[in-house]
N, C-alpha and C positions, 0 to 999 in steps of 0.2 A: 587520709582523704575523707571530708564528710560525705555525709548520703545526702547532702543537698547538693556537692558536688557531685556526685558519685550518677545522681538523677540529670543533670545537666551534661554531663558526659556522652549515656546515654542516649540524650537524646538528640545528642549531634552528629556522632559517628562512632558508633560501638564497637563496630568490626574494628576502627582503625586504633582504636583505643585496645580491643585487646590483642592486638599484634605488637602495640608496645609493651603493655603487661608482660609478654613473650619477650619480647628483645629484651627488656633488663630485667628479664627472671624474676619478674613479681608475684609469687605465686597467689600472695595474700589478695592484690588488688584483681587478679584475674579471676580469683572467685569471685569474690565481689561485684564485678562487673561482668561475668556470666551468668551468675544469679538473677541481677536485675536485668539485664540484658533479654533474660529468658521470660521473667515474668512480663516485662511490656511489650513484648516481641520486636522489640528496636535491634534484635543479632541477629544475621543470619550464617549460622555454622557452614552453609555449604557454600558461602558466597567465595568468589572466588578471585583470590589478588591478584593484582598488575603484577606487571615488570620490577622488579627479578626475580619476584615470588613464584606467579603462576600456578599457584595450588590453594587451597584449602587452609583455616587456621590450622587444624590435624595433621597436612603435607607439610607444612610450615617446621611444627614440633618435631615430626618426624624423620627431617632430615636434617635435625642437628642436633648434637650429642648433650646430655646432661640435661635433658626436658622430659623425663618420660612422666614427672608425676601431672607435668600438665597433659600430657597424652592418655593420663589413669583419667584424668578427671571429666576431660571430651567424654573417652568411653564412656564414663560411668552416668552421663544426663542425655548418651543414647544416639552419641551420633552415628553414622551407619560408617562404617570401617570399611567396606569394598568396594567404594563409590569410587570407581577410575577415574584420576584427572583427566578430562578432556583434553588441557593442554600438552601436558606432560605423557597420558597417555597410559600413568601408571597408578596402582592405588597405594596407601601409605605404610602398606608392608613392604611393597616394592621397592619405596623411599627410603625404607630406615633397613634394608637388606643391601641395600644399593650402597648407600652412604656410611655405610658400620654405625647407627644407631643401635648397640645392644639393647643398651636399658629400653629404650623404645619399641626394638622388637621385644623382648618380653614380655612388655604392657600388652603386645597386641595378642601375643599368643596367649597371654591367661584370659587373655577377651571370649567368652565362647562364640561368638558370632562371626569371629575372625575364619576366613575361609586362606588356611597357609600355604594351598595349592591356586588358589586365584591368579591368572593368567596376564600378564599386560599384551598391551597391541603385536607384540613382537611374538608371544607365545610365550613368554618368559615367566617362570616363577619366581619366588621369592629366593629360593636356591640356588637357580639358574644365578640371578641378580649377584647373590655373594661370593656365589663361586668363582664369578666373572670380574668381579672386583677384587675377591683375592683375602675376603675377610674371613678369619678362619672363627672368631671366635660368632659369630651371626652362622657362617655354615654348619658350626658343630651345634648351635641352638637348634636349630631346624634340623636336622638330620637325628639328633635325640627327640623330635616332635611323635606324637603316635602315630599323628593320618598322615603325615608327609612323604608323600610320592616320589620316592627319591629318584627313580628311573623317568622321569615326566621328558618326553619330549620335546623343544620348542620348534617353533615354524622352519625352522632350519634343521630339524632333524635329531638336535645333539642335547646330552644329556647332563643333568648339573657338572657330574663326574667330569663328561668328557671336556667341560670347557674349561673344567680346572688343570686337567690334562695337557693342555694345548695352551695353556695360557701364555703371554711371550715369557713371564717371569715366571719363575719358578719357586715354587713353596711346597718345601717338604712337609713342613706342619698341614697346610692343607692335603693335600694330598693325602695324607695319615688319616685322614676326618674321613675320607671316604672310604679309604681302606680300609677300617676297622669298622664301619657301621654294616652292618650284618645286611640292611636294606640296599644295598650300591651290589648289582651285578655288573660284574667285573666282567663276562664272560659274552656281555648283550653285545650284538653287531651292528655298528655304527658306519654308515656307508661304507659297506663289504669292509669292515674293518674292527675287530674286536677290541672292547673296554682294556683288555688286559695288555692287548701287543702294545697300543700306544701307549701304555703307563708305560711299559719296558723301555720303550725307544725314550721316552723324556727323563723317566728316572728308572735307570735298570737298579742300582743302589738298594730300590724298594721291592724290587722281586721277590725277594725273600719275605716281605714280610705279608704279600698278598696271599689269601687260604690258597689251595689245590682247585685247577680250574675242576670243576662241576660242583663243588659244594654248594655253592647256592643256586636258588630255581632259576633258571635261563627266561630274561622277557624277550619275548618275540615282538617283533616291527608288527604286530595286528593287534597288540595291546593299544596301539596309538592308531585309528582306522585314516586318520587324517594324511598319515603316509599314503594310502591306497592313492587321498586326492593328490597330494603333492606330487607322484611320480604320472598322475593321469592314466590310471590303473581304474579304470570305472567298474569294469567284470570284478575285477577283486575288492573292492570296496561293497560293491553290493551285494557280492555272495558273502564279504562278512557280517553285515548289518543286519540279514536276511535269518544269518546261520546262529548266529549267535543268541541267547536268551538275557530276557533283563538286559538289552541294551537301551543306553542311555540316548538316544537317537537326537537331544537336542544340545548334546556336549561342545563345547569351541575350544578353539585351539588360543583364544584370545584376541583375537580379529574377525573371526568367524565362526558359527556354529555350520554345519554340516549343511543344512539349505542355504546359506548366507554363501558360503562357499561355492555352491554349487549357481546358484545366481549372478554369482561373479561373474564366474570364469565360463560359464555358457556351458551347462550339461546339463541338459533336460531329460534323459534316463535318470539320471540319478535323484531329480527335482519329483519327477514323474515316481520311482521308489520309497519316497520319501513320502509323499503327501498319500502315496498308498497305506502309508504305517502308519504310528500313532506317534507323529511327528508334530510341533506346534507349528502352524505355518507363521506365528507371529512369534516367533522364538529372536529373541537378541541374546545378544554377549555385552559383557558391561561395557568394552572401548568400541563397539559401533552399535548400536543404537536403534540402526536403521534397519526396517521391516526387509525380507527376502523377496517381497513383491516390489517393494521401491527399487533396488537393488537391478534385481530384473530391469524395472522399466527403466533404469536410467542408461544400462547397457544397451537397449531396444531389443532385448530375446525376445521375439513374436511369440516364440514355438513354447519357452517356457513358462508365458505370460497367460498364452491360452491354457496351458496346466492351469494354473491357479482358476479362471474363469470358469474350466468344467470341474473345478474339486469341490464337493459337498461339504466343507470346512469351512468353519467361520474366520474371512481373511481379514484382514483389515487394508485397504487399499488407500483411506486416510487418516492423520494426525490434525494435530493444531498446526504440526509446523509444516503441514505438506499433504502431499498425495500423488499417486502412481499416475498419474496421469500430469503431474508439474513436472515430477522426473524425467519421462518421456522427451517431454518440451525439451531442457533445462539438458538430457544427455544428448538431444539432437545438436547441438552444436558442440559437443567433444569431441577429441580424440579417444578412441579406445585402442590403439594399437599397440595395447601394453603387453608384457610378458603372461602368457599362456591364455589370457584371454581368445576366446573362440568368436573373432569376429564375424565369420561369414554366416555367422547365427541372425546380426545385427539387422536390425531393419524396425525405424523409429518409424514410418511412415505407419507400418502395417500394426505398430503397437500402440500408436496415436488413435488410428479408429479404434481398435479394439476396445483399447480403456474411454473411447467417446462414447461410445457403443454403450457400456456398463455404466457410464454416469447418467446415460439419457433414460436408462430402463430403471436406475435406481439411486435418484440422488443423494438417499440418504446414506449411501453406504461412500458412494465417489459424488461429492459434491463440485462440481466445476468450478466455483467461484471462492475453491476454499485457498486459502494465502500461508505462503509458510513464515517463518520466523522472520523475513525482512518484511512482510507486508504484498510478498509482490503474488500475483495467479497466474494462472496459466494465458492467459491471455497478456499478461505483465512480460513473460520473458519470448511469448510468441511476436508479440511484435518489436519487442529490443534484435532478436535473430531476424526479423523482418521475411517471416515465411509467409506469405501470402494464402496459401491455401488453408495453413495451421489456423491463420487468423481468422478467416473465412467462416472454419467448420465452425469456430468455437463463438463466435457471433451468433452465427444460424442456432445451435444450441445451446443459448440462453447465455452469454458469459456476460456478465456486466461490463461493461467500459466506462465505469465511476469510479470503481472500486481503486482506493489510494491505497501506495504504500506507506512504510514508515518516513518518508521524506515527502509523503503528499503528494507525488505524482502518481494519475492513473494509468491506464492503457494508453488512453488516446495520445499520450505525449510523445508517442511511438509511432503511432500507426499514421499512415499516411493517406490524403484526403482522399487521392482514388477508391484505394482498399476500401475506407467508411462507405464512401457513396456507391463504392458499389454493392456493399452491404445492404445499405439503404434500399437501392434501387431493387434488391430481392424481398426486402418486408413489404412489397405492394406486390397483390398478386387479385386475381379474379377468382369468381367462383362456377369458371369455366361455362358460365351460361353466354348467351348469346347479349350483348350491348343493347340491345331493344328491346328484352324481355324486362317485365316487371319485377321479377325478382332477380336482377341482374346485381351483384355487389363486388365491392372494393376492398379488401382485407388487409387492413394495416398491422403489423406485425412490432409491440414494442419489447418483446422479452427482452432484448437489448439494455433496455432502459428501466429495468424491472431492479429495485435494488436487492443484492443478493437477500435469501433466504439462511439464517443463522438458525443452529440450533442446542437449545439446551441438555446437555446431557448427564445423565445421572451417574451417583459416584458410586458404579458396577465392576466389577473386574473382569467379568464377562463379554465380551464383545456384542456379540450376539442380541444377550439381554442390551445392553446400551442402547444399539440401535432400535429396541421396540419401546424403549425408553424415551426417545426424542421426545422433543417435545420445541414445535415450531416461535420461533420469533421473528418480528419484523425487522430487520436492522433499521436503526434511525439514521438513516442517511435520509438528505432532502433530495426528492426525485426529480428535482432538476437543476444537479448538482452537473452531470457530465453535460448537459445543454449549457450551464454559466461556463466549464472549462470552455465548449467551443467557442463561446462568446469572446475568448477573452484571448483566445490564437487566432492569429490572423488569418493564416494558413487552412483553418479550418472552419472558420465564419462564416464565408458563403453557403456553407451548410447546409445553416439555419432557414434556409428558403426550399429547402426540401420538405415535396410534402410529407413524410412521414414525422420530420422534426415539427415543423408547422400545425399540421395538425394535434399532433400529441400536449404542444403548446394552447392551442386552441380549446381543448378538454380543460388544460390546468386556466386557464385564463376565466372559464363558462366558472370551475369550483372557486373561484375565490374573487371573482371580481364585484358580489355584493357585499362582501366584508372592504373591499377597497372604497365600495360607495358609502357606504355607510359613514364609515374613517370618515373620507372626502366630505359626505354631507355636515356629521360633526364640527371639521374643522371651518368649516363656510359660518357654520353658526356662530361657533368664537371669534371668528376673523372678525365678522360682519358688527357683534356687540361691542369687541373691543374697542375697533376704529370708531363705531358713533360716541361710547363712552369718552374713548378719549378728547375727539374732539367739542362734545359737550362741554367735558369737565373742564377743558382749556378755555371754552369758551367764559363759561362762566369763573373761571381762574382767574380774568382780567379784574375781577371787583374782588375775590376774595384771596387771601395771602394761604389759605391751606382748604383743602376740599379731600384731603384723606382722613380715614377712619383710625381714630384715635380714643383711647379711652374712655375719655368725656364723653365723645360723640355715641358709641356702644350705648354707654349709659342710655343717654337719652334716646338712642334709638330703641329700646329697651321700654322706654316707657312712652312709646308713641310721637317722640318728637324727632323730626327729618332731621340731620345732622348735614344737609344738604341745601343748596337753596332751591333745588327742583326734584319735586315727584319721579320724576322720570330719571331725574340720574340715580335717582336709590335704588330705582327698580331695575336700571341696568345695570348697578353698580351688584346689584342681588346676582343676577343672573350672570353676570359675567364671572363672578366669584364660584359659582356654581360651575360653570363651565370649564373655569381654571382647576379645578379641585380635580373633576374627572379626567382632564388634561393629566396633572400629576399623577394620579392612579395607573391614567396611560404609560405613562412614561415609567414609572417603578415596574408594573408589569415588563413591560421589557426588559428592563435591567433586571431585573431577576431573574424571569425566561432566559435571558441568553447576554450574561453580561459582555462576553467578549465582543459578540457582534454588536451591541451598541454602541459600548462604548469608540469602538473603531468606526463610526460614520459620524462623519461632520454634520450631516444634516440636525442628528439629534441633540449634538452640541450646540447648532442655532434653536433650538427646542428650549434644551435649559437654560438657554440666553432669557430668551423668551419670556420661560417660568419665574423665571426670577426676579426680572424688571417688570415683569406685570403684579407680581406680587408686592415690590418695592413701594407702586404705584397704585395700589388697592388697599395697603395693610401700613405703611410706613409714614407717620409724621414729617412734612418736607416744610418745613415754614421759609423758605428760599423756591419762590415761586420759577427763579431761571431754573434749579434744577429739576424741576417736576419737568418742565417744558423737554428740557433734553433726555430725561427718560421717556418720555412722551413718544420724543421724535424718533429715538430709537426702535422704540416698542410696535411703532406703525411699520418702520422698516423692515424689521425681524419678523412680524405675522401679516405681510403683505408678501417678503420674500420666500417665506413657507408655505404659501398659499400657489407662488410661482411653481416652488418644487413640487410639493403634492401632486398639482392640478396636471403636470407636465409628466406624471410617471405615467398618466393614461396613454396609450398606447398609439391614439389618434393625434398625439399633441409630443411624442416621444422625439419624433425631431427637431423639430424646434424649439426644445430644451439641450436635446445635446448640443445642438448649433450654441447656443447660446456657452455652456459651460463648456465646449473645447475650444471656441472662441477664448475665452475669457482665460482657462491656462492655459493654453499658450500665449496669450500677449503678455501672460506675467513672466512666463519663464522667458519670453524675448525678451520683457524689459528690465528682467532680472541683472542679465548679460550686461545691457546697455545702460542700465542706471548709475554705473561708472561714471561712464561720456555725460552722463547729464550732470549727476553732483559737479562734476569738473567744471562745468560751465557756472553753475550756481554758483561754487565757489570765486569765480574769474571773476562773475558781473558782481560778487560781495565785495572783492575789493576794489571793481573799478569805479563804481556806482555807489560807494557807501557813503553817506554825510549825517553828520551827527545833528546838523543845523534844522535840518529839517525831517518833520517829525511823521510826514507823508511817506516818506523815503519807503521804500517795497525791499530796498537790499541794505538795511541797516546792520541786520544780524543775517547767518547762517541759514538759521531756519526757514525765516520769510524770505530770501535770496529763492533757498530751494522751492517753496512754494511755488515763489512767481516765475521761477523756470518753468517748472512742472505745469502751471499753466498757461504759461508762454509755449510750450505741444501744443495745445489746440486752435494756434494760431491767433490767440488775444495778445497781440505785443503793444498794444499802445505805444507806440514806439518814440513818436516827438512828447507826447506825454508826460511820461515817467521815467524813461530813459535819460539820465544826465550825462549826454555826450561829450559835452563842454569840457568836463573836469580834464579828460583824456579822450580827447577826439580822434586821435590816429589807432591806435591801438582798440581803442571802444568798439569803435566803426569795423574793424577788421576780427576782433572776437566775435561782435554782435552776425554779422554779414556769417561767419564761420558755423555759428549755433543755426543760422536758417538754411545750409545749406547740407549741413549733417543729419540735426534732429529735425524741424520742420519738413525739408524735402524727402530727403534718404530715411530718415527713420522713419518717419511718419508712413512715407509712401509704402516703406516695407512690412508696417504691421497693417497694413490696409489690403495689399498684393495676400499677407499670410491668414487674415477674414476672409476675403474671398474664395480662396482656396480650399481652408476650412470649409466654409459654406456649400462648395460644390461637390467636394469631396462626400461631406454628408449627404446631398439632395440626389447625387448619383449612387449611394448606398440606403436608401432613404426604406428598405422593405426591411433592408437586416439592423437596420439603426432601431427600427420599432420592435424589430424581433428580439435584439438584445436587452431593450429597456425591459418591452414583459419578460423577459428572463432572468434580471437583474430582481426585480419585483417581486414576484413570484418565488424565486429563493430566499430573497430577505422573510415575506411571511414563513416559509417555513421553516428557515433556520432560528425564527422565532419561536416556534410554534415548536422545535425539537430543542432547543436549546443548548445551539454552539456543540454538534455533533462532533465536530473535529478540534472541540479546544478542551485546555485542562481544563476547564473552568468549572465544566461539568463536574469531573471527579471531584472538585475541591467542596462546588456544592452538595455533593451526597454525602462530604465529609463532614461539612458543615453543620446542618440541620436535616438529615437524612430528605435532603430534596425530593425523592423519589413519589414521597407519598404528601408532600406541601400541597396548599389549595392552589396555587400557580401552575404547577404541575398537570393536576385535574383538569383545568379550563385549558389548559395548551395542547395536552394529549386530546381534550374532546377537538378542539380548534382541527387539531390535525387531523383525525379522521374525518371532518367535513371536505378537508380538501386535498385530500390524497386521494391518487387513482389507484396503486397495487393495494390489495387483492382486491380490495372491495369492488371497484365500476371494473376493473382489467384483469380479474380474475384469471382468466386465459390469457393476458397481457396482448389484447388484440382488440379489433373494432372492426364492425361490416357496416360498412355505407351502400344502402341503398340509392344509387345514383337516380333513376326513374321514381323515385320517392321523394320528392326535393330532398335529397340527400341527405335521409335520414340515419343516425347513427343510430346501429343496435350492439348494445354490449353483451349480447347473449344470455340465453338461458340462465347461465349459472350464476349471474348476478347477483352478490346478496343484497338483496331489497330491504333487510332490516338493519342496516347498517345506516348510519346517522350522515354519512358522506349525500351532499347536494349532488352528485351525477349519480352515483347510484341510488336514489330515489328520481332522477331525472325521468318523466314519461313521456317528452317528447325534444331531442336535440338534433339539432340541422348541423352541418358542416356547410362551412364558406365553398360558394360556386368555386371563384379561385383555388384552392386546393384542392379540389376534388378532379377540375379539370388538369390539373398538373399531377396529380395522381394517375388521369386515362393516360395521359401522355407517356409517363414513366412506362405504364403496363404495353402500351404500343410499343415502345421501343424496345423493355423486354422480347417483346414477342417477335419482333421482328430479328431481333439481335439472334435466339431460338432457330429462328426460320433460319437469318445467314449461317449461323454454325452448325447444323444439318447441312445445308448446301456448301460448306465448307467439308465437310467430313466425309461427304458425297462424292467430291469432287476428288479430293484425295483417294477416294477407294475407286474411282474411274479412272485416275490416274496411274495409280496402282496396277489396277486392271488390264489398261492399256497396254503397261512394263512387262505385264504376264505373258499378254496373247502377244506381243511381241517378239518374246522368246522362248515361248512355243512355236511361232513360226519360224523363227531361225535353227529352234532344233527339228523339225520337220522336216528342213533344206536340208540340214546336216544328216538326219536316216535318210532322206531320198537318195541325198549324192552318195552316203554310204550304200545303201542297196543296189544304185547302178553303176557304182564299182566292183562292187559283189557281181552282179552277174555278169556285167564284163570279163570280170576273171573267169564266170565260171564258161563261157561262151569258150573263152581262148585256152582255157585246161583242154577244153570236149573237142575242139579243133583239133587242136595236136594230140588230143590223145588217138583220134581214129586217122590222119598223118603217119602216125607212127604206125599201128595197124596198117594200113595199108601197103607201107612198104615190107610191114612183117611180112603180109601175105604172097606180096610180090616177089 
């Protein structure tokens, strides 16, 4: 193969390329393609195959015999050898022990790196593996190893020995491997049960050839402390860990190390022992992964949970792919009623605050908003379980409800409209002064709508250090990205008429609606030259055969001669040329800002219609005066109809723009439907109505048939006219009468009946129809201005021409900071309106005032009467809602009360009738007893 093929390989699929090298034993091309593989970074070793692979190129080699020199060659450019298959579970000594790869394991063991007692999920070594498969000549390799642990316990207690032991089959040769290796105590006790008695019982044959029990050193069940966990022996585990010197305190049995374990299965003495010592509290094992503090919170241990909060150890509580407080969530709707797990430890409620508690005092350590490997937060699986109060806390505490996962859906696609609003309804609060005082204010609360805070971290091994490391960034999400979702769910669109969305709307509208005027003003300008030019230059078009600019004409205008018959059209023709130029500047600006999102709006496609025919008609030789005319007329249509759109994104004119374009799809998708029924007719009157004779005829051909149906809808039938009944009068007469009582009457009526409705439907939605339009707007600038946050387009650009630092770039990132509110105007993600101040907004103290943002240099901004009085409103009905739920709670404990003194008075009745039973008795004892007396006496 050449290296021009060899490079084109490559750079298509390298992995898949050298797993073939593999399959037909090419060692020659697999260098070859490892080598280049490695220098352009197009392989990745650890990447990991499908089905029926599931492993590693290395698991691959390893579990099939006669590969080991491709197994030399992995090792020898450094791949890491102990990296356990996630799928599989095990790492690829496991594989080639399991599977009788000799040569393979050989390669591994001459590896120094290779660890021969490494554990898989099961606790299994590489020993365990062959002993259990039965491979004598992989046992006898391993068992002549130096550091091989031959007596290693697995999770199940039992030792390579013993499961060669017990195996259904029987192999003397094995057997013999362990008999003779000087390492295998024969004498060790395996659930009350000695190494030696069950050789005897499966092969008595071999008695003889085993040494004298005590010759070699007896290992005791406390060489392995994991026993202490397994039998749930807490006292004797801890007195070993305690007792013992130079222990290894972050050891695993291959599933767990010793706090992993103990986080499982709910033992907080032991967790509580552990972090007393010099235990890592961040300690994993290669087959799990996952911190002892996740672990915890996913079970809900309160009691263990809070160890970790009062330990003076650097914990780590989050990853990229998660955090102790998503586990929480995420184990609140499990089962745990597993085997030896200690549920009545469980209680997710009480480990939900606590880890709320620690994100709110120290984000950087537990970030709320941080997303594990699918994309999803805590707020993501809070409201898929649909906990109402879970969703609650984590709103009140800053959780975004924009944040997407990897399928693009946020929170909100969950949570339901109550829940929001009632959320809502708590970001409006007072500042507890009285409604008639002068500094009486309104406190809108948007942390909600705060886009998370990301943060750069430094490549530390240190925990600790890391975190003094941050180093804060913005995420570039457009911050009214979750106000477009609620726009665009029905269910959740009334919303938008809340004052706290309203308002917050009203800030983004104040920062960016003089870049909208401006735009606006611009394009009035162009509209306004274009249309006089053109109809100038048509006008004077009638005496001359071409009035565009053409070489010649350069020339001479070049050297002071008009290439024009009037002053005035060169000077327009100057200026509008002018005007088109920064038009296209405009338009490239975007498409390179954010090409996905341009390219995906029609509008801009009427843009480049635009650009192009104006250009056509400004710069192009037309010596066919018709077709200047019909670009002409085009050209009026296309920046008369952009002029419609523009002018209609304002906020005051927003619904009657949407009237117009939902009107308009929908009678296409209705006449989509129906446009059957109409060809069918067109065709009928083609052939009823066609004559070649006459050259008038309207239904000669197909086309003009369909025409003249098409405009036979709007009720122009001319019907003794041009209708030629004659030809076929019965049949004519009963088609024709057919088309006015389907399409004229019925269809007509119906797309007229579906206008109207339209119409109302908008004029009675007519607050959130304008609310949505500024929201639609408002995202477009800034997904301009961030450029296509949620598309590849971006990465392709950075890959492109390192976009990052481009002059596009520079002018979009400034654009943005004018008109973005976090941190700079919303620092504290809040606003106090002073209502008794014509309802002035103050964005507080901490505003940074040197920041280039138009509201935070803003010195004087009012909020809308209407919002603000619908803000008192909300605060009254809180307050009142306050009032009834005290008087509820009242009422119940008088109730309650009542229950009390109730039966305290029936036990009152109950001592009194007891006490004058009592002394009835004692009345009639003292009767009869002096009765009695007296007849003694007598």
């Amino acid at each position: 193969m050449s290296n021009f093929e060899l490079n084109n390989v490559c750079s298509i699929g390298s992995n898949d390329q050298l797993l073939k090298a593999v399959q037909s034993n090419d060692l020659d091309l697999f260098k070859k393609l490892l080598e280049i593989g490695l220098g352009n970074s197009s392989i990745d070793l650890d990447s990991i195959f499908d089905e029926p692979y599931h492993g590693t190129i290395l698991d691959i080699c390893c579990i099939s015999t006669g590969r080991s020199e491709f197994v030399r060659i992995l090792c020898s450019v450094g791949v890491d050898v102990n990296v356990v298959n996630k799928n599989r579970k095990k790492a690829p000594i496991h594989l080639a022990a399991a599977n009788g790869s000799k040569d393979a394991l050989e390669v591994l063991l001459e590896h120094p790196p290779t660890n021969i007692n490494l554990l898989d999920s099961d606790g299994n070594s590489a020993l365990h593996l062959a002993a259990k498969s039965g491979n004598v000549e992989c046992s006898e390799l391993l068992l002549n190893s130096n550091n091989i642990k031959a007596n290693q316990l697995n999770r199940k207690g039992f030792t390579p020995a013993y499961l060669a032991a017990t195996s259904k089959k029987k192999n003397d040769e094995l057997m013999m491997a362990f008999i003779r290796c000087p390492k295998v105590d024969l004498d060790m006790f395996i659930w009350d049960k000695s190494l030696r008695s069950v050789i005897d019982e499966k092969y008595p044959h071999l008695s003889e050839e085993m040494p004298p029990e005590g010759t070699r050193n007896i290992t005791h069940h406390c060489d392995n402390p994991f026993v202490y966990l397994y039998s749930n022996d807490i006292e004797g585990f801890i007195s070993h860990i305690t007792s013992t010197k130079q222990f290894d305190l972050n050891n695993h049995d291959g599933k767990h190390t010793y706090l992993q374990y103990a986080c499982d299965f709910g033992l907080p003495k032991v967790v509580q022992v552990l972090l007393n010592l010099d235990v890592d509290p961040n300690g994993t094992c290669p087959s799990n992964t996952k911190y002892a503090i996740f672990i915890a919170s996913f079970r809900g241990f309160a009691d263990i949970i809070q160890l970790f909060l009062n330990s003076r150890k650097s914990i780590c509580y989050q990853t990229s792919n998660g955090t102790a407080l998503l586990e929480v969530i995420k184990g609140s709707d499990e089962d745990h009623n597993s085997l030896d797990v200690n549920t009545e430890l469980c209680d997710h409620d009480r480990s939900f605050k606590m880890l709320l508690r620690k994100s709110e005092a120290n984000p950087l350590e537990l970030n709320i908003n941080q997303s594990d490997d699918k994309g999803n937060t805590c707020l993501h699986y809070a409201a898929k379980i649909g906990d109402r109060d879970s969703i609650l806390s984590l709103l009140e505490k800053g959780a975004y409800i924009g944040k997407r996962n990897v399928l693009g859906d946020p929170p909100l696609a969950d949570i339901s409209p109550n829940i929001l609003e009632s959320h809502l309804n708590k970001c409006i609060k007072s500042n507890g002064k009285s409604p008639k005082d002068i500094n009486y204010e309104i406190i809108c609360s948007y942390n909600f709508l705060c886009p998370p805070k990301i943060y750069k971290q430094k490549d530390i091994d240190n925990y600790q250090s890391q975190l003094e490391g941050l180093e804060y960034i913005p995420e570039n999400i457009p911050e009214t990205d979750p106000l477009l979702y609620i726009s665009e769910v029905p269910e959740l669109r009334p919303l938008l008429k809340h004052p706290v969305l309203t308002s917050f709307l009203h800030l983004k509208w104040f920062a960016i609606k003089r870049y909208y005027k401006v735009n606006l003003a611009f394009y009035i300008g162009f509209w306004a030259l274009l249309t006089i030019y053109t109809l100038l230059t048509f006008k004077i078009g009638v005496q001359n055969s071409n009035l565009s600019l053409t070489q010649n004409n350069i020339t001479e205008f070049s050297t002071n001669s008009v290439p024009f018959s009037s002053d005035t059209a060169v000077y327009l023709w100057v200026m509008v040329l002018g005007f088109l130029i920064a038009l296209i500047f405009r338009e490239l600006f975007q498409l390179i800002s954010s090409p996905f999102t341009y390219i995906m709006s029609l509008e801009n496609w009427l843009e480049i219609s635009l650009i192009v025919l104006t250009s056509f008609l400004l710069l192009c030789e037309m010596s066919c005066i018709s077709n200047r005319n019909q670009i002409s007329a085009i050209v009026i249509l296309l920046s008369w109809g952009e002029l419609i759109l523009l002018v209609g994104r304002h906020p005051a004119l927003a619904t009657h723009l949407e009237m117009f374009k939902r009107v308009t799809k929908n009678f296409l998708q209705f006449l989509v439907w129906y446009s059957i029924l109409i060809i069918a007719f067109a065709l009928s009157f083609y052939m009823l109505f066609r004559n070649d004779a006459d050259t008038d005829n309207k239904f000669n051909d197909p086309s003009s048939a369909t025409f003249k149906t098409i405009v036979m809808l709007t009720g122009e039938f001319d019907t003794f006219g041009s209708l030629p009944f004659s030809m076929h009068p019965i049949v004519s007469h009963a088609l024709f009468l057919l088309f006015i009582f389907l399409i004229a009457i019925v269809l007509v009526n119906l797309l007229n009946g579906l206008a109207v409705s339209d119409t109302q439907a908008i004029r009675a939605d007519a607050e959130i129809v304008a609310h949505v339009s500024r929201v639609k707007l408002i995202h477009y600038f800034e997904k301009m201005a961030l450029g296509d946050p949620f598309s590849w387009t971006r990465k392709a650009q950075n890959h492109i021409n390192n976009f990052k630092y481009s002059i596009p770039s520079v002018f979009t990132r400034r654009f943005y900071l004018k008109i973005r509110l976090f941190p700079d105007a919303l620092q504290d993600s809040e606003i106090k309106i002073l209502t008794n101040q014509r309802n002035f907004v103050d964005f507080g103290t901490s505003t940074k005032k040197s920041q280039i943002g138009c509201i935070a240099n803003c010195q004087g901004y009012y909020l809308e009467k209407e919002i603000v009085n619908e803000a008192k409103s909300i605060i009254k009905l809180n307050s009142e809602g306050a009032d009834k739920s005290c008087m509820e709670i009242l009422d119940v404990f008088i109730e309650k009360f009542k229950t009390v003194e109730k039966s305290v008075e029936e036990i009152k009745k109950m001592l009194n009738a007891m006490n004058t039973r009592s002394e009835i008795d004692s009345i009639s004892s003292s009767s009869n007893f002096h009765v009695v007396n007296g007849s003694y006496k007598s």
